[in-house]
N, C-alpha and C positions, 0 to 999 in steps of 0.2 A: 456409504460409498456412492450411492444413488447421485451426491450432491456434488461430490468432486467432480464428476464424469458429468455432469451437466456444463458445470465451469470449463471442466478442462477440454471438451468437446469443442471450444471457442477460442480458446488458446492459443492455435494454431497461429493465427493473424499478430498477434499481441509478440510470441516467441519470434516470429520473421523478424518485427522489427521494433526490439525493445527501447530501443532511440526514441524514436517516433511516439510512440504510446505513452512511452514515460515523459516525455516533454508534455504532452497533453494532458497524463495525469497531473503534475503538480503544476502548469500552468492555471489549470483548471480549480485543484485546491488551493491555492494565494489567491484566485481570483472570486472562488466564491467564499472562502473562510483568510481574509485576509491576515489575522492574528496569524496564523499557522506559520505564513513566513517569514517571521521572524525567531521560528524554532530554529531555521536554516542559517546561520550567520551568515553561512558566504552567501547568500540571498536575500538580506534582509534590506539592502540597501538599492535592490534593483528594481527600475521602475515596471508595473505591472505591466504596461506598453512593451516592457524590452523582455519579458519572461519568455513567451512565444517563440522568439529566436537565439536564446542563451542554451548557447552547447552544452554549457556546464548543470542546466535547469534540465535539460534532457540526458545529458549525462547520467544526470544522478536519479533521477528520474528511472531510465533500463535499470537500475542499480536495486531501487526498490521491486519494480516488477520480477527480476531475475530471480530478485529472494522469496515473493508472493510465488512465482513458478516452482520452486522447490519445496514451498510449504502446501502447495496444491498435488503436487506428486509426489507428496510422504500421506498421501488418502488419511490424514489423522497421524500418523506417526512420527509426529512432528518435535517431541520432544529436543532431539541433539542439533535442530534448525534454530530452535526456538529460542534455547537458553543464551545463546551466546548473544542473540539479535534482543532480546529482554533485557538484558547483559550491560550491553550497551547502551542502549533506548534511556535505560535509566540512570546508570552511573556517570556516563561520560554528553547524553545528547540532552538529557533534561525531558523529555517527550512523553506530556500527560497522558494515559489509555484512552482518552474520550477521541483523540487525533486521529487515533487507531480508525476506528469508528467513522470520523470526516471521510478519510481518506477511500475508505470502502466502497462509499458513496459514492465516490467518485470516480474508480474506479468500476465499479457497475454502472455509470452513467455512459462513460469512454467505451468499455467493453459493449455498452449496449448499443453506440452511435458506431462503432470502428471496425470489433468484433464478431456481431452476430449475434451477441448474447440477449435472450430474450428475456422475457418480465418471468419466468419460470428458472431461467439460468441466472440473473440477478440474481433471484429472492435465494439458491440454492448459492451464488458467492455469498448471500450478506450470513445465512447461517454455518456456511465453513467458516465466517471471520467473525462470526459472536465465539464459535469454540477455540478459533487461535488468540482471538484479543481475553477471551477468558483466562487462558491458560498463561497468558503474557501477564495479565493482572495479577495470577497467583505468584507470578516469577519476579514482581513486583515487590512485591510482599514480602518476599523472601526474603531480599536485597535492601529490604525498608527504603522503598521507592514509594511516596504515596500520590504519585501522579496522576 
């Protein structure tokens, strides 16, 4: 629990304005893991230059934070969040687990420049998201997704 409440201590900023953050977050992940966006169809074709101010790259962007927010306040109890977002990741987006992983990073880089969160509250996101990208890999599995 210790780890949630370090993350979600920091949250506070990220929840005001999940626009904003989430445009940052995948801006930031096509920019430093370029592969990545071309998992995004409808972004696969936009220039890195125009990422930054695509409503729709931020759109969707809050889109993932929102659901990172609900898997942060299920403290682990994430199972009936989890399946349905494994669900899809795999059957219908194609989205290898190792992205999972990218995108953490990146999110702990944002949270740490936007947030507040410090190299103790990183290190406590990157271990709540080894146990949800673990539990997505099993869900994976399940589904014989072998992404």
């Amino acid at each position: 629990m210790a780890n949630y409440d370090l993350v979600l201590k920091c949250w506070g900023p990220v929840e005001a304005d999940y626009t904003a953050h989430g445009g940052l977050v995948l801006t930031r992940l096509f920019t430093e893991y370029p592969d990545t966006q071309q998992l995004f169809p409808k972004f696969a074709g936009v220039a890195q230059g125009e990422l930054a101010g695509s409503a729709a790259v931020s759109a969707h962007g809050a889109t993932v934070l929102k659901k990172l927010g609900e898997l942060l306040k299920a403290r682990g109890d994430h199972a009936a969040i989890l399946k349905p977002l494994a669900t899809s990741h795999a059957n219908t987006h194609k989205i290898p687990i190792n992205n999972f992983r990218l995108i953490t990073e990146v999110i702990a880089k944002v949270m740490g420049e936007k947030a507040g969160l410090d190299a103790a509250g990183q290190d406590a996101l990157r271990k709540v998201m080894a146990v949800v990208i673990a539990d997505m890999e099993a869900a994976y599995k399940e589904l014989g997704f072998s992404g």
